[in-house]
RORO-999895 format. One record per atom (N, C-alpha, C): x, y, z. Coordinates in steps of 0.05 Angstrom, whole numbers, plus 5000, padded with zeros to 4 digits. Layout:
! RORO-999895
XYZ/...
//
This chain:
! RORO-999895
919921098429/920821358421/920821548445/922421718448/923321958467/923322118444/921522438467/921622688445/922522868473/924523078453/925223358477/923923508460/923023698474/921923938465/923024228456/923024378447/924324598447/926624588456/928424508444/931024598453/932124758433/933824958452/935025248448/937625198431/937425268398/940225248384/941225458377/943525558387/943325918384/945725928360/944926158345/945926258324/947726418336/949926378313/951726528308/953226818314/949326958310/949127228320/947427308346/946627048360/946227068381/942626988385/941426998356/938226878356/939426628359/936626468378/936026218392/933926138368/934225938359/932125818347/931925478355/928425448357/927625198374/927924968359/927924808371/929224428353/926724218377/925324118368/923923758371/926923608366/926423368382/927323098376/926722908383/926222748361/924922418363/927222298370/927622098393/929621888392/928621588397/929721428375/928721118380/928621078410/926820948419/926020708442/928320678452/929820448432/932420338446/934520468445/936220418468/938020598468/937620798464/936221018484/935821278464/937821488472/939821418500/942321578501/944321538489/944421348461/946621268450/947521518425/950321598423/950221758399/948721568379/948021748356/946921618334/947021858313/946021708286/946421958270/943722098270/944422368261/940322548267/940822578235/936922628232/936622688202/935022918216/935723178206/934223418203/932623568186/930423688198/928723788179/928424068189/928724208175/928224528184/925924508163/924424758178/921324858165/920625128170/919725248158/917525488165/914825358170/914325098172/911325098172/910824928203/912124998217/911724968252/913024708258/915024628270/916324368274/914924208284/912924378310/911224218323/909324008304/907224128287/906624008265/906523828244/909823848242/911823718225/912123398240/912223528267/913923198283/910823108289/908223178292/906823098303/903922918280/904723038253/903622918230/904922688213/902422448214/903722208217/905222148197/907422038193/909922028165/910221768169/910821568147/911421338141/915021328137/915721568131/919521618136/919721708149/918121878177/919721898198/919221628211/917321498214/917421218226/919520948216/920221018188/921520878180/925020898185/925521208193/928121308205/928521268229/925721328253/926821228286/927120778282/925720788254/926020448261/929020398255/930320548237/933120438228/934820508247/934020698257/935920718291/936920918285/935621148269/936821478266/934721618291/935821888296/933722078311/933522248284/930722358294/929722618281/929022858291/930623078279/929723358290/928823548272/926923668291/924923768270/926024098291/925624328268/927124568279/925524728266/924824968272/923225278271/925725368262/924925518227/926825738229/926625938235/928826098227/928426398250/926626548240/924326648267/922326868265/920226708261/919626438261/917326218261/916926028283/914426068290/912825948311/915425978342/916325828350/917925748376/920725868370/922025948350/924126118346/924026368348/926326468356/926526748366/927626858333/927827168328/928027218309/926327398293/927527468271/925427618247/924927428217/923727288206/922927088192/922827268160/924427268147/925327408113/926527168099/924027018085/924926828069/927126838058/928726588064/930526598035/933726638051/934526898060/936126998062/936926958097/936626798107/937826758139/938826498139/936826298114/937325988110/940025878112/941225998088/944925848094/945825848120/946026178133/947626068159/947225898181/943725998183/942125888202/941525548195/942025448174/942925118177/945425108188/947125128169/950025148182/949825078204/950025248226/950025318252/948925038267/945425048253/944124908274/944924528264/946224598239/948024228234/949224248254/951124378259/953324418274/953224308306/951324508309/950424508343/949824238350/948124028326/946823868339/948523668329/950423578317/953723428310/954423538335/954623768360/956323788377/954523598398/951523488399/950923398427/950723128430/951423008461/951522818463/950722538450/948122648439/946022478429/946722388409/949122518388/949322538355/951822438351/951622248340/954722198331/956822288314/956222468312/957322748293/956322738258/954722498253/954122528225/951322598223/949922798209/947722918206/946422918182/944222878173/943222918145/941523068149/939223128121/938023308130/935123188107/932123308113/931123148090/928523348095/926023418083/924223588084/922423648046/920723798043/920123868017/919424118018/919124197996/919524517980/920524737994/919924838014/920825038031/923624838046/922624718062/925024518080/926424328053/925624348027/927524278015/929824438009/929024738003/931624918001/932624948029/931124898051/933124988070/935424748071/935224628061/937624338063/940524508037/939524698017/941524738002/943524918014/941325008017/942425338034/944525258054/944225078069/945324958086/948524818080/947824658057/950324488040/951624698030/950424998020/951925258006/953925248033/954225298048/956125408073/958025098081/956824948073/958724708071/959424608099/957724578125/958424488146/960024218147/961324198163/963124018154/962023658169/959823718183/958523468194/956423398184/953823508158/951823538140/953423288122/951923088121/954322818109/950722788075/949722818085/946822738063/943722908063/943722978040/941123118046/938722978016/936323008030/934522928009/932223148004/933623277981/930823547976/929523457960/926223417970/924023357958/922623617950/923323687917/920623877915/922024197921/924624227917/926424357926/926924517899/925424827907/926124967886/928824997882/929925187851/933325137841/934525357858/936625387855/938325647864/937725907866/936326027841/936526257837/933326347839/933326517852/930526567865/929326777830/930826797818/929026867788/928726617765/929726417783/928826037759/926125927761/925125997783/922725887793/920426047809/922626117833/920226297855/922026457863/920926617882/918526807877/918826837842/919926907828/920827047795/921626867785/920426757758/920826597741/921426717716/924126797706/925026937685/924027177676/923527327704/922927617707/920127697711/917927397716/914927377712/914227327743/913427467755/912627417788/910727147788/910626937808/910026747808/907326797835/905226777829/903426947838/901926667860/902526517859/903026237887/905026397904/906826527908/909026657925/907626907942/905427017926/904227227935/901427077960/901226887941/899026687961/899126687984/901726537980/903926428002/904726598026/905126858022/905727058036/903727128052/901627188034/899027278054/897227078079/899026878085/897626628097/899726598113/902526658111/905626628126/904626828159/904627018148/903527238178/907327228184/906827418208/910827458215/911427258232/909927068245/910626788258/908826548257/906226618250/904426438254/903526358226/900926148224/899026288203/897326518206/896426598188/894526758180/890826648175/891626378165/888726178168/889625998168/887225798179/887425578200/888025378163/886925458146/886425278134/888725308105/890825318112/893225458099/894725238073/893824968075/894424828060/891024778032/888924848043/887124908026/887325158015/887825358026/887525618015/890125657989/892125467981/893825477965/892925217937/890025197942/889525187918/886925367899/886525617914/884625667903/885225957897/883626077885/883226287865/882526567884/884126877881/883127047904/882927327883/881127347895/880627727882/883027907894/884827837910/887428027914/888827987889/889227707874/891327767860/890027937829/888828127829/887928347810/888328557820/890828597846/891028807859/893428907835/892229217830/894329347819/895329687828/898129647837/900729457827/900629207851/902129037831/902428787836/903828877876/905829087875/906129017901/904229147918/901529157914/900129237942/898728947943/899228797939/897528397934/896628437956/899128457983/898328478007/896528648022/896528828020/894629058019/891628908020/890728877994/888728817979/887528497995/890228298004/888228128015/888628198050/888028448062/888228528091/890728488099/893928528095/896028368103/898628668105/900328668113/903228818120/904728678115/906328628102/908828498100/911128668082/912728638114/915428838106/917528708085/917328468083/919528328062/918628288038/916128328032/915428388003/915328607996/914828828017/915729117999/917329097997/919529018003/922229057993/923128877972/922028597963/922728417941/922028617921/918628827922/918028957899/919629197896/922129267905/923729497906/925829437888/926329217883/926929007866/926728847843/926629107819/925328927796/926928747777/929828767781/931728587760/933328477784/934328327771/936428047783/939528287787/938928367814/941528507827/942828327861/944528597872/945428347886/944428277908/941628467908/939428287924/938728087924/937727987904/937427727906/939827477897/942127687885/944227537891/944827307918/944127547935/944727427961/942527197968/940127197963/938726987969/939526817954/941226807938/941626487924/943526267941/943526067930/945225747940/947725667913/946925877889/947525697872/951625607867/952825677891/955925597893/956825297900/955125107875/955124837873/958124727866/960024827862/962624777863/963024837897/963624867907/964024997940/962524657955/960624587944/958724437961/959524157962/959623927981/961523657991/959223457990/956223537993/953923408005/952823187987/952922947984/951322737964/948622907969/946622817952/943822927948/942222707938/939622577948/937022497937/934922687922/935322727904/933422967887/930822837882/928422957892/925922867885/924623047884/923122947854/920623187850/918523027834/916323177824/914423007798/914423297768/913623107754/913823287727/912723527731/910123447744/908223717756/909023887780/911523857792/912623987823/912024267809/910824487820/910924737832/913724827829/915724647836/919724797843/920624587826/918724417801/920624247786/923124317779/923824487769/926724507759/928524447780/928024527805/931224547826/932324227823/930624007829/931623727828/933323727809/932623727783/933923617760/937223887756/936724127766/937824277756/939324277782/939424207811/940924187827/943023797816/941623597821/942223387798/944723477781/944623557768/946923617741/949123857760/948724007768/950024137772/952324057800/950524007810/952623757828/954423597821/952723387799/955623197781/956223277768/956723597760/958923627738/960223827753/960323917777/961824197788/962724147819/960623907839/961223907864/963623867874/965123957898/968023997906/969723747904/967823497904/968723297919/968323077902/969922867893/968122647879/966122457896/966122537917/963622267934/961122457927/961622707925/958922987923/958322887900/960922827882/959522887846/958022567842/959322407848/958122147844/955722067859/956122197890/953022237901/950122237896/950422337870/947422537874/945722307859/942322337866/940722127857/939522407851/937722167831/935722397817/932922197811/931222347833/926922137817/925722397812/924822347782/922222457773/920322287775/917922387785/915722147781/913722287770/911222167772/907822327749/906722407779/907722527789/906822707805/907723047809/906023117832/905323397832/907823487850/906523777870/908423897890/908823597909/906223457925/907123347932/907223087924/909922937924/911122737915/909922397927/909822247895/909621927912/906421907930/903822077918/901621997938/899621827926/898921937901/896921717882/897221617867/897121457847/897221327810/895221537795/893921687809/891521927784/892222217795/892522267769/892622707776/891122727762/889122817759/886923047748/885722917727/885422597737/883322337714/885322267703/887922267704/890222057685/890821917710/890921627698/892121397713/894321307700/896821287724/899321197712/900221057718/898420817726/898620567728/900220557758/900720197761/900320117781/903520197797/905220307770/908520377780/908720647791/906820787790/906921087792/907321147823/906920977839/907421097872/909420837879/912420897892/914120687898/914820627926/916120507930/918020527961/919420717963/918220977961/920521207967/921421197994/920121178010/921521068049/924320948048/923220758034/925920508019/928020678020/927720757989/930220937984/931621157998/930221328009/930721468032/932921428051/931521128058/933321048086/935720898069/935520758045/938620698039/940120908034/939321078027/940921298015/941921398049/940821428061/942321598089/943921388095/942521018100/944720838111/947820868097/947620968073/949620908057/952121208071/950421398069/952321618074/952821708109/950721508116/950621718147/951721398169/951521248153/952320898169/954520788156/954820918135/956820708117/956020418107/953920368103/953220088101/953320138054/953719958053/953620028012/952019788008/950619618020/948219428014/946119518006/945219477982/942019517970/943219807946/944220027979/943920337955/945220317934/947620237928/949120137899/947720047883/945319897883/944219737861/942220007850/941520277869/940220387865/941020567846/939820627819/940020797805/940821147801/942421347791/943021517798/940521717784/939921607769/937621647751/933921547752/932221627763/929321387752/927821607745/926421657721/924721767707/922421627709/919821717701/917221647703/917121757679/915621567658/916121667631/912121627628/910521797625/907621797622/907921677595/905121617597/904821407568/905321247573/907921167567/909520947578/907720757603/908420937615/907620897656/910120717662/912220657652/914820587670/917020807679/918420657690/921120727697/922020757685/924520867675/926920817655/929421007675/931520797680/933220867688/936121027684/937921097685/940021197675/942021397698/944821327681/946321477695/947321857687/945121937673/945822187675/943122347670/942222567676/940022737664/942122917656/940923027631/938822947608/940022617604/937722477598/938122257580/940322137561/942121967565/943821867533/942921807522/943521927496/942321877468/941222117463/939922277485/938122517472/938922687450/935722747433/936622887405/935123147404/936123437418/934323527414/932823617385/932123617376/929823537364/927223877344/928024027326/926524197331/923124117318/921924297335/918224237325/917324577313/917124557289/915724847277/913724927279/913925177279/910825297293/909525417257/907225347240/906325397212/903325537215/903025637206/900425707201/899725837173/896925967171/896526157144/895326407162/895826407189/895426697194/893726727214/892326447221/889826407236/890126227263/892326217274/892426057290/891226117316/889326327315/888226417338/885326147354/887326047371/885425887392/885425627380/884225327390/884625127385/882825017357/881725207355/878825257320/881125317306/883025447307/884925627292/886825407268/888225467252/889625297230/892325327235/893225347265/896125347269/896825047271/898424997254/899724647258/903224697271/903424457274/906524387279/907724227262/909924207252/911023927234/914423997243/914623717243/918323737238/919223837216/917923887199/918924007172/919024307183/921124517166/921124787177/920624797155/920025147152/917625297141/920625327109/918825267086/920125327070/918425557052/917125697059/916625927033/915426097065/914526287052/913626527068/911026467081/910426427102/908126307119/906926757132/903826717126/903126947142/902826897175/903927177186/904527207211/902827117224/902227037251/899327037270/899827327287/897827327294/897427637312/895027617330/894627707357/893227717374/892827967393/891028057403/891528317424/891328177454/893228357467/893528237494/892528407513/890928477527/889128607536/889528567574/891028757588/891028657614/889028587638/886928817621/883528857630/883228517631/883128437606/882228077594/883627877590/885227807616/886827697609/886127337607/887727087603/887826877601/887426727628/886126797636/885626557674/885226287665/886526207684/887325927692/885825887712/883125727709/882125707733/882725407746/885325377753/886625037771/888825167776/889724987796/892725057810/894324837794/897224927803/899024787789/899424517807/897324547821/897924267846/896824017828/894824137800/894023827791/894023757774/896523857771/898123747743/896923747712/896723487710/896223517676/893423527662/892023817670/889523937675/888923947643/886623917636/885123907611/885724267604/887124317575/887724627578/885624787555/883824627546/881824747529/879624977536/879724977562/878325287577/879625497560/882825517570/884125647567/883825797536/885025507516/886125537494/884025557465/881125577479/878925667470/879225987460/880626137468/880926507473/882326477440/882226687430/883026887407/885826897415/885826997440/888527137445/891326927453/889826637453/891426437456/892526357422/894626277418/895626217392/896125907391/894225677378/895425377377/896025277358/898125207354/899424937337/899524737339/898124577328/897024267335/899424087312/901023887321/901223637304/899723517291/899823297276/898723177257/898722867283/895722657275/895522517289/898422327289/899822327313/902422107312/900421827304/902521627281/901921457281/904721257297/906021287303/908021217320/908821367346/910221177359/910821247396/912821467396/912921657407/914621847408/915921967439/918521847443/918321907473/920822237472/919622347488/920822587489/920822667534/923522627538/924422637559/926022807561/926423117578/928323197584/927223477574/930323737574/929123917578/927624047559/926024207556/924624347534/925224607532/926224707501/927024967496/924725067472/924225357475/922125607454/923825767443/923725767424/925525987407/923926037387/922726297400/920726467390/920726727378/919826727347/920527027339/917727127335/917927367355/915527497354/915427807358/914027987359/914428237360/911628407371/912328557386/909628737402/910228997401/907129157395/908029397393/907829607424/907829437444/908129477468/912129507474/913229717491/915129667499/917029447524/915229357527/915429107546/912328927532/912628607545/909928517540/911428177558/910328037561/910927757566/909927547552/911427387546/910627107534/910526767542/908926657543/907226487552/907626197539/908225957545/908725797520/908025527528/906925337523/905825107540/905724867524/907324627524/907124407514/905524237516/902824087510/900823997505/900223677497/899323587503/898323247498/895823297494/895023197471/891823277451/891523027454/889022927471/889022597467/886722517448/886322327444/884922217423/881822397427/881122347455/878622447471/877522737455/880822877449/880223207444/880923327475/882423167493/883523337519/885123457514/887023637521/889223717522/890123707554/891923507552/893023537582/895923727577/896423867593/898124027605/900923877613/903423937596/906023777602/907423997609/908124207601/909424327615/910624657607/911824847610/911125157614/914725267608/914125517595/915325697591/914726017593/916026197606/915526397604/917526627604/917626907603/919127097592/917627377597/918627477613/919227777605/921227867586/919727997564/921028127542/923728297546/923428467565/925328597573/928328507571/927528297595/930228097609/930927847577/929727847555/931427667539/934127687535/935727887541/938027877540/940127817564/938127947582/940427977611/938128077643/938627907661/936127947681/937028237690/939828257686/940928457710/940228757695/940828777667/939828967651/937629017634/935128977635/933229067621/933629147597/933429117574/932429377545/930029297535/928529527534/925929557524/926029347492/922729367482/922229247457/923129477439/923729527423/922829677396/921029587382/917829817392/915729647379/916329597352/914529357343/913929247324/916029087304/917629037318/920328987306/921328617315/920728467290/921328167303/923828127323/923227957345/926327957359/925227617364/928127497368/928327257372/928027227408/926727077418/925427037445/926826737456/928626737466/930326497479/929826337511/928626157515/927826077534/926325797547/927425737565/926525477578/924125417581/922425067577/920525097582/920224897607/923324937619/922824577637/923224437616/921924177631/922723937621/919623787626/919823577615/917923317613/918623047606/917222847614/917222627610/915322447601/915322527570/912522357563/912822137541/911221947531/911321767505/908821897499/908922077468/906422097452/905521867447/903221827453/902121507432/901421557420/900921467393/899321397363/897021417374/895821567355/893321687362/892722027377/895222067386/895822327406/896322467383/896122797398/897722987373/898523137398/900823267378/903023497406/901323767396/901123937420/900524267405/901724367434/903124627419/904424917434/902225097432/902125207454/900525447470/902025697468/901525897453/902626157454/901026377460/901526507487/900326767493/901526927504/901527127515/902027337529/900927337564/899727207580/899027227597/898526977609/899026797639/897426587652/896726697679/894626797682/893326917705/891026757705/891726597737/892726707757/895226637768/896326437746/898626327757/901426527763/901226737745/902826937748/902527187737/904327347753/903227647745/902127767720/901328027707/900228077692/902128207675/903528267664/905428527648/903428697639/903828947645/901829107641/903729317610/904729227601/906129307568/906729587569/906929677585/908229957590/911030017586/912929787598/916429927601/917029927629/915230077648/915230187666/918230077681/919830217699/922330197702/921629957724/919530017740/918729817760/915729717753/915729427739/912929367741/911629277756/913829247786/912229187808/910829317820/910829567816/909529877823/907629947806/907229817786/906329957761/903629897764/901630157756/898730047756/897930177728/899530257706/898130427677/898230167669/896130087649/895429947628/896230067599/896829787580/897229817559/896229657540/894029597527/894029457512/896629397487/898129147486/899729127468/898228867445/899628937418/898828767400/901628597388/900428357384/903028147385/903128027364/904827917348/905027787324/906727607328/906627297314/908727117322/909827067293/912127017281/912827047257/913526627252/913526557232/914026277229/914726257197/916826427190/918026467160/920326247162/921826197135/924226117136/925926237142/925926527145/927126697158/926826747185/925126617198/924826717227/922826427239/924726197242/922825977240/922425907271/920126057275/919325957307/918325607311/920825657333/920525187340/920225207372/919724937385/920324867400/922524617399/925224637419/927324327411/925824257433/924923917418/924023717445/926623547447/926623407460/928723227471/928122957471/928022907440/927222577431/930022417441/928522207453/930121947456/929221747441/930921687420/930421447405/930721237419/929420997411/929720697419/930420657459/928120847460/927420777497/927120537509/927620387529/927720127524/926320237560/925419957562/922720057574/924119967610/924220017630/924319977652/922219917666/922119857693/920219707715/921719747748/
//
């Protein structure tokens, strides 16, 4: 291997930003194709921490470049997430398709942060960017996931920030410090976070200047997936931190990309893993057996041989589809997400009025509510709110801390005596009503195991406001039922006999995300007045609160 160091790739507008390159042993003046990784988290770093696919790429006879984006570590520049990404790939595909070394075909490959910088990049559509593989790669729209998750600040983004600094880190210990718990995030208003944990940052005052989906963050988006030419490897785990972008970059590609090599392109792995992808068979005491970590290297490198060499040996046999179905613990393959065959499926939310906490008499049944069921009701208290004491790094966390509270609402199934596989996305259609003029809602799909665990499958949430439209806000009219429409993700599980399903209904997950303080307030990123609001969830035949799961009948089992 031959490495150059810092070399100067100048933008467009005249910032220089720095590029590493690994080149195989042999032959290392020969063009060849490069696989690129842009990062915010120091290239140096990147190229110098040991990887089993970058070793497995200088063996197939690719180079790798590892690149600082702008305003980080060895790049020149001012560093504002999000919004420099498109051109500043662009450019730097470009530059490095123009040098000797490159045979004009380029891919690109990285996770969560360096996974969007690969979209951002395919958004501008360089015309030498032939394959990219986003691992862990949040979706398009910076209000799907991060920073803002359907108008709910994603309070890992605030973490995140305070540890970024304007080029460097901030602590040495920056991959520990993002799983633990901080007395800043009780800073109120939400936008002084920084403030509160010692920090300045000019690009988050201005995200909080910004409280609805305008064309601020218009502009940080990728999502012009018709425009885009690029095949894609989508990888994530059920539990990814940026789960949705895979699956939701996935579909949107094969049904809109410019090109049919783009639309037929795209691969898609979910596996039973976390943010980061493919490391153990156990998250948080579940073992998922001996299939749960694969040859991802493997795949990797056929997927680039295929697009960046032309070679179609092996990658064809490879699936466009592989799911990790828990329970199960296999594979199951296919050529489209969502699943063929899928049914979605509705699950009713029943009670007699008491569904407060996992003691409570809230059930679920496929049957909907046929006579008049009394309301549940809870107070949501910003003072007392619902902490989550685990990060979303470990997945399918026992949630009975939590769902012990009053102010949590559960509906438990009846023990399954048969296998129930439910793969794909998850929808809440919730009628509920607060006598707060804003409030947020909270919604969490559940595996009750035999034990009495509840492991954690997967999340929905809502600002009240934004149910109709991110860009326009309208307040609640207290006390008045309104129907609550919204995603919960997706999952991939087989109930087993013996399991029971329960939904989690609250108003708050702190610390995972911000607090709604039930006021209205025009900006709740500014906002520090408290409101106690009181909440009622309705489950009549008139107002029959469900969750649709996404049953697949007669799953047939993969390996």
């Amino acid at each position: 291997m031959r490495t150059f160091h810092d070399l100067r790739v100048p933008m467009r507008d005249g910032v220089e930003l720095a590029l590493d390159l690994l080149q195989p042993g042999t032959d290392p003046d020969a063009p060849r194709p490069v696989v690129l990784m842009r990062t915010p988290y120091d290239k140096t770093l990147s190229r110098e921490t040991p990887s089993t696919l970058i070793d497995a790429l200088l063996a197939h006879g690719y180079a790798v470049a590892f690149n600082d984006v702008r305003g980080r570590f060895n790049s020149d520049g001012v560093f504002v997430p999000y919004f420099h990404e498109a051109e500043d790939g662009h450019d730097t595909v470009e530059w490095i398709a123009a040098q000797p070394w490159c045979d004009g075909k380029v891919g690109m490959i990285g996770g969560s942060y360096a996974g969007q910088t690969q979209w951002y990049a395919a958004s501008k559509v360089p015309p030498h960017l032939k394959a990219i593989v986003p691992m862990a790669s949040p979706p398009a729209s910076l209000w799907r996931n991060e920073p803002i998750f359907n108008g709910v600040l994603t309070l890992a983004t605030g973490e995140w920030a305070t540890v970024m600094g304007r080029r460097s880190w901030q602590r040495a210990d920056f991959s520990a410090m993002l799983t633990q718990q901080h007395d800043f995030f009780d800073a109120l208003p939400i936008s002084q976070l920084p403030e509160a944990a010692g920090r300045m940052i000019d690009w988050w005052t201005q995200w909080m200047e910004h409280p609805t989906y305008d064309e601020f963050w218009e502009r940080g988006s990728y999502g012009n997936h018709a425009d885009m030419t690029v095949p894609a490897l989508n990888i994530t785990g059920w539990w990814d931190l940026n789960f949705p972008g895979a699956p939701l970059n996935f579909e949107a590609m094969s049904a809109y990309a410019a090109t049919p090599k783009a639309r037929t392109g795209q691969q898609l792995i979910i596996g039973p893993w976390p943010h980061a992808p493919n490391r153990n068979r156990t998250l948080s005491g579940l073992d998922f057996g001996e299939h749960a970590v694969i040859d991802l290297d493997g795949r990797v490198v056929r997927f680039f041989d295929r697009w960046l060499k032309g070679l179609h040996d092996n990658v064809e046999a490879d699936p466009r589809v592989s799911v990790f179905v828990t329970g199960a613990n296999k594979w199951h393959t296919a050529e489209e997400f969502p699943l063929p065959g899928t049914e979605p499926t509705p699950l009713y939310l029943h009670s007699a009025g008491s569904a407060n906490s996992h003691d409570g008499d809230g059930r679920l049944s496929f049957d909907p509510p046929t006579t008049g069921e009394t309301p549940d009701s809870y107070t949501y208290d910003p003072h007392d709110v619902a902490r989550s004491a685990w990060s979303v790094l470990e997945g399918p966390v026992d949630d009975r801390a939590v769902s012990g509270r009053n102010d949590v609402l559960c509906y438990t199934g009846e023990v399954l005596t048969e296998p129930l596989d439910v793969i794909g996305w998850v929808e809440c259609r919730l009628w509920a009503a607060s006598s707060a003029p804003d409030t947020d809602w909270h919604v969490r799909l559940v595996d009750v195991h035999p034990d009495g665990s509840a492991r954690f499958l997967c999340r929905g949430a809502l600002r009240a406001r934004f149910r109709t439209s991110f860009s326009d806000p309208v307040p609640l009219a207290p006390g008045e039922p309104t129907l609550f429409t919204f995603s919960m993700d997706a999952t991939g599980v087989r109930f087993l006999p013996g399991h029971r399903i329960r939904i989690e209904v609250t108003s708050s997950w702190f610390t995972q995300y911000d607090r709604n303080l039930n006021t209205g307030a025009a900006n709740p990123f500014t906002d520090s007045e408290v409101q106690v609001a009181h909440q009622t969830v309705f489950h009549g035949p008139d107002m029959p609160s469900q969750i649709l799961l996404p049953v697949v009948p007669s799953l047939p089992d993969h390996v």
